[in-house]
N, C-alpha and C positions, 0 to 999 in steps of 0.2 A: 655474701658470696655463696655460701652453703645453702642456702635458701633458694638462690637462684639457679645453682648448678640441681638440687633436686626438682624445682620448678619444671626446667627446661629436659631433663628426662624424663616427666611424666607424659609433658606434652609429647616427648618423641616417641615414649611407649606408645601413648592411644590414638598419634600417628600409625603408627605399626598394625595395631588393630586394624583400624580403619582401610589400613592397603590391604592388609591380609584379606578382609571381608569383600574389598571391592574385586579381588579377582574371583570371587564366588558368586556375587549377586551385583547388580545394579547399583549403583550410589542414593538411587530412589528410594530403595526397598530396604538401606541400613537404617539400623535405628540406634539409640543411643546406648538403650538396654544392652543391643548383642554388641556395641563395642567395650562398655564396660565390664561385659562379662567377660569378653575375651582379653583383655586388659588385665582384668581381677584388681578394678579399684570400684567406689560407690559412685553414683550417679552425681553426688554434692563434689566429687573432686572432679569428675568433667564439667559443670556448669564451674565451679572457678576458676579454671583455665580458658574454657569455650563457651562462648554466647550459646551455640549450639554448631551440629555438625557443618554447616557451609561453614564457618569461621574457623573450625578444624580442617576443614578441604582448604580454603584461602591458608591456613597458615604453613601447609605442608608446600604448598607451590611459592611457596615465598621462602619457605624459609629453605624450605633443599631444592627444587628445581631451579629458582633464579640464582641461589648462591653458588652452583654447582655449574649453569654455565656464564655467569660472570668470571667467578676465577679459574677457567681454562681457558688459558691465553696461549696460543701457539703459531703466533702471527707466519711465524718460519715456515711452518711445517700445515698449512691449509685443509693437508690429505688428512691429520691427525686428528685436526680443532671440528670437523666435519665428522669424520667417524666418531668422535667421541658422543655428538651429539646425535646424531642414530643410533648408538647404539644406548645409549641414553633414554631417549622416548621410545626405541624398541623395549626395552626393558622397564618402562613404567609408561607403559598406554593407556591403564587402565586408570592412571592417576587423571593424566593430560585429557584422557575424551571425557574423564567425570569435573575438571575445569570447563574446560569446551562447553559441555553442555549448562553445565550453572549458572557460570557467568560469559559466558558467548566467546565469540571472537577477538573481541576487541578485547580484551584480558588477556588473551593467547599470545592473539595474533601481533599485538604491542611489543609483548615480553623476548618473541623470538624477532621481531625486527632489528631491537635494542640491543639485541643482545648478538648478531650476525654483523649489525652496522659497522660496531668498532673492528671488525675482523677484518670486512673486507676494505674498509679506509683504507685500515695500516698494511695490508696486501700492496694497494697502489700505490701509496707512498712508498712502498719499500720498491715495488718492480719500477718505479719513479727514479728514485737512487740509481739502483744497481742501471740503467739505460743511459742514466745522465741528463736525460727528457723531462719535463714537468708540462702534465695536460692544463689544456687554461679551467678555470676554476668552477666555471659553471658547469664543462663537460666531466669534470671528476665528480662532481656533487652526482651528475644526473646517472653516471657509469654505477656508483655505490649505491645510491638510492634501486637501477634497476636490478643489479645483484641482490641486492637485502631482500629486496619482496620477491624477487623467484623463489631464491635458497627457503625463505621464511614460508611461502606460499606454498612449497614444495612441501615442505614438515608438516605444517596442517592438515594437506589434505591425505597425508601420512595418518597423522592421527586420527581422522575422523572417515578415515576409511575408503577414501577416493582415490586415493593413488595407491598405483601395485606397487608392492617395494620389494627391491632386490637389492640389497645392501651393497655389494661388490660394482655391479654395474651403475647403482648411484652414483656409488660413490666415484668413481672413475668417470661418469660423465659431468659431475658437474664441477671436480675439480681442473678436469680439461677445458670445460666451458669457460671457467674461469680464470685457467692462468690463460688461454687466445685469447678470450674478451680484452684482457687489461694489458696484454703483451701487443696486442695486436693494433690494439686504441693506441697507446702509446706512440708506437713507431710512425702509424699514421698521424696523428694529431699532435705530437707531442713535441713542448719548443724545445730547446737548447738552453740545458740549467740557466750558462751563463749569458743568455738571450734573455729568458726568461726575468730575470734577478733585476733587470732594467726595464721591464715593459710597467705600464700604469697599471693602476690598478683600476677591473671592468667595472665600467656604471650599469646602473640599470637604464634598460632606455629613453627614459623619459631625460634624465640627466642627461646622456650622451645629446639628446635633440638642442636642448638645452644651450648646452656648452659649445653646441657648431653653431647656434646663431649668433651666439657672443664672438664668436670667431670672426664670422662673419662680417660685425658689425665694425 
């Protein structure tokens, strides 16, 4: 255990280095030398922690960014689970656009789907409850899925420098977009718990075709 507990703060020290350096220079332009140096360990204690630096970039985005918005759960409260997460990449940009550029999008762009997905599920399931309503199943998949990739799509281009951000007024429109979105979806589409509780469950079409000619027959 003591082995692992010094382990695991060396790594986080030449993490620390390594952010430090990134807000000075390019993630291109570090090198191993000025993180060790600024660390103050030997070049032999970074290679047996790190293959080398992309492996110290991957492990800082795994180990603190994804842990970081995995356990902020604030299903209740959307305004909050939202800010935190701006103010989050607003305060480590330089980490997120030296991910970005490494290893692309689809590393990124995955991590904040994943990680938005369970947010806005439990959103509609909870505004589900509190209406009494339950949308039928395909339209709550297709509502969350188109929520994930705006909110996720939104951060991105956050981070890579396409979108203006204005913290306050983000944040206020897309937490508006979102509670009309699913308030709104509901009331229109949405059946009667105890309607609901009784209806089949959907086929895919091919099934449904299927099953009217057996009818039929």
């Amino acid at each position: 255990m003591k082995y692992e507990a010094a382990s695991m703060k060396t790594k986080r020290a030449l993490a620390e280095s390594l952010k430090k350096l990134m807000r000075r220079k390019p993630f291109s332009k570090i090198t191993v030398t000025e993180i060790v140096a600024d660390c103050g360990v030997n070049r032999k204690t970074f290679y047996y922690h790190f293959e080398d630096i992309y492996a110290l970039l991957r492990w800082i985005f795994e180990d603190e960014a994804l842990n970081v918005l995995d356990n902020y759960d604030l299903i209740d409260h959307p305004e909050e689970a939202i800010a935190f997460v701006f103010d989050y990449v607003e305060r480590n940009r330089d980490l997120l656009r030296s991910v970005y550029d490494v290893f692309g999008n689809i590393t990124l762009g995955d991590r904040f789907v994943k990680s938005f997905e369970g947010t806005i599920r439990s959103l509609i399931e909870t505004a589900e409850e509190r209406k009494g309503k339950k949308l039928p199943d395909k339209l709550a998949d297709y509502l969350c899925e188109f929520l994930t990739e705006a909110v996720s799509g939104m951060v991105l281009d956050y981070i890579t420098g396409r979108f203006p951000f204005d913290r306050r007024k983000t944040l206020d429109f897309v937490t508006l977009i979102m509670r009309t979105a699913i308030g709104g979806l509901i009331n229109e589409r949405g059946i009667p718990v105890e309607e609901a509780a009784g209806l089949k469950p959907e086929l895919p079409e091919d099934m449904e075709g299927a099953q009217a000619e057996e009818t039929e027959n």
